[in-house]
Every structure is written in C-alpha cells, then in structure tokens.
N, C-alpha and C positions, 0 to 999 in steps of 0.2 A: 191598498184596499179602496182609494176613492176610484180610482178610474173602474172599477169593477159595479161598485153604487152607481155612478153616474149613469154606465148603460143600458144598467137595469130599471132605472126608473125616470122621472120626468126632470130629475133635480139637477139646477143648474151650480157649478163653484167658480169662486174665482182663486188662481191659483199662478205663481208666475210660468212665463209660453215656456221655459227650459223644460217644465216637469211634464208639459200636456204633448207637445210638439209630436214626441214618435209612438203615441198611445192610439191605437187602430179603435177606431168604434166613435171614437168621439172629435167633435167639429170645437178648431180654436177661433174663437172668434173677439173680437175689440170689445170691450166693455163699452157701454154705453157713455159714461163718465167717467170723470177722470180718479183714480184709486191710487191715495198718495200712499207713498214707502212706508217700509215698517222699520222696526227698532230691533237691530239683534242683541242679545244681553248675553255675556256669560257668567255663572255662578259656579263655586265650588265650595263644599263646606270646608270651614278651618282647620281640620284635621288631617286634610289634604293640602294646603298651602305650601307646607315647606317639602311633598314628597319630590323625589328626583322624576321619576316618571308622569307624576302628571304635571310638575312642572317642565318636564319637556312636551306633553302633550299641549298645554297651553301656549308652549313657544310658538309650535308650531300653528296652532292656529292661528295667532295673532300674527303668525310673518306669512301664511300666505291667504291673507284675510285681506279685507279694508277696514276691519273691525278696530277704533282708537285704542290702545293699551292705558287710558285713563282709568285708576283705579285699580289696576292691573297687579 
C-alpha cells in the first residue's frame, strides 16, 4: 500500500532499497543523513511455546536469520 500513497501524493518514506528498488513510479534516492539500524524482536505468547509447529516455525527463522536466539 505505501508505494501506491507515495505516487499519489507529495510524501516522501524512508524504507530499506530491497523493498523500493523494482516499484515503477517512484525515485530511490540516498537519504540525506545517516539512518542507523533497527531492532527485530520476535514474540510469541506462552501458550504457544511448547507447540510442535510453531516451534518449528521459530526454528526456522532463527536458522535462516541473523536474528541472536537470546531469550529464545
């Protein structure tokens, strides 16, 4: 939905270049300053901790992630 907002009006996002890169209508351009990293966090309520399948969904993220399995 954003690349659709953006062309339509004057508003500019900041967003990483993988998601803007093949989106026709709109210019990628270098931010001005520098835009440090963000944080990914993953949550899951305790009810689902011990299921077999979302504990294989969590495997799998965390082994083809960089995400640290602290906490995990």
């Amino acid at each position: 939905m954003l690349p659709e907002i953006l062309r339509v009006s004057d508003l500019v996002a900041v967003i990483p270049r993988r998601l803007a890169v093949n989106t026709q209508g709109l210019k990628v351009m270098t931010p001005p300053l520098t835009i440090p990293g963000f944080t990914k966090t993953v949550v899951w309520h305790e009810r689902t901790h011990r299921d077999e399948g979302f504990r294989w969904l969590r495997s799998v993220l965390f082994s083809t992630s960089t995400v640290s399995q602290s906490g995990a």
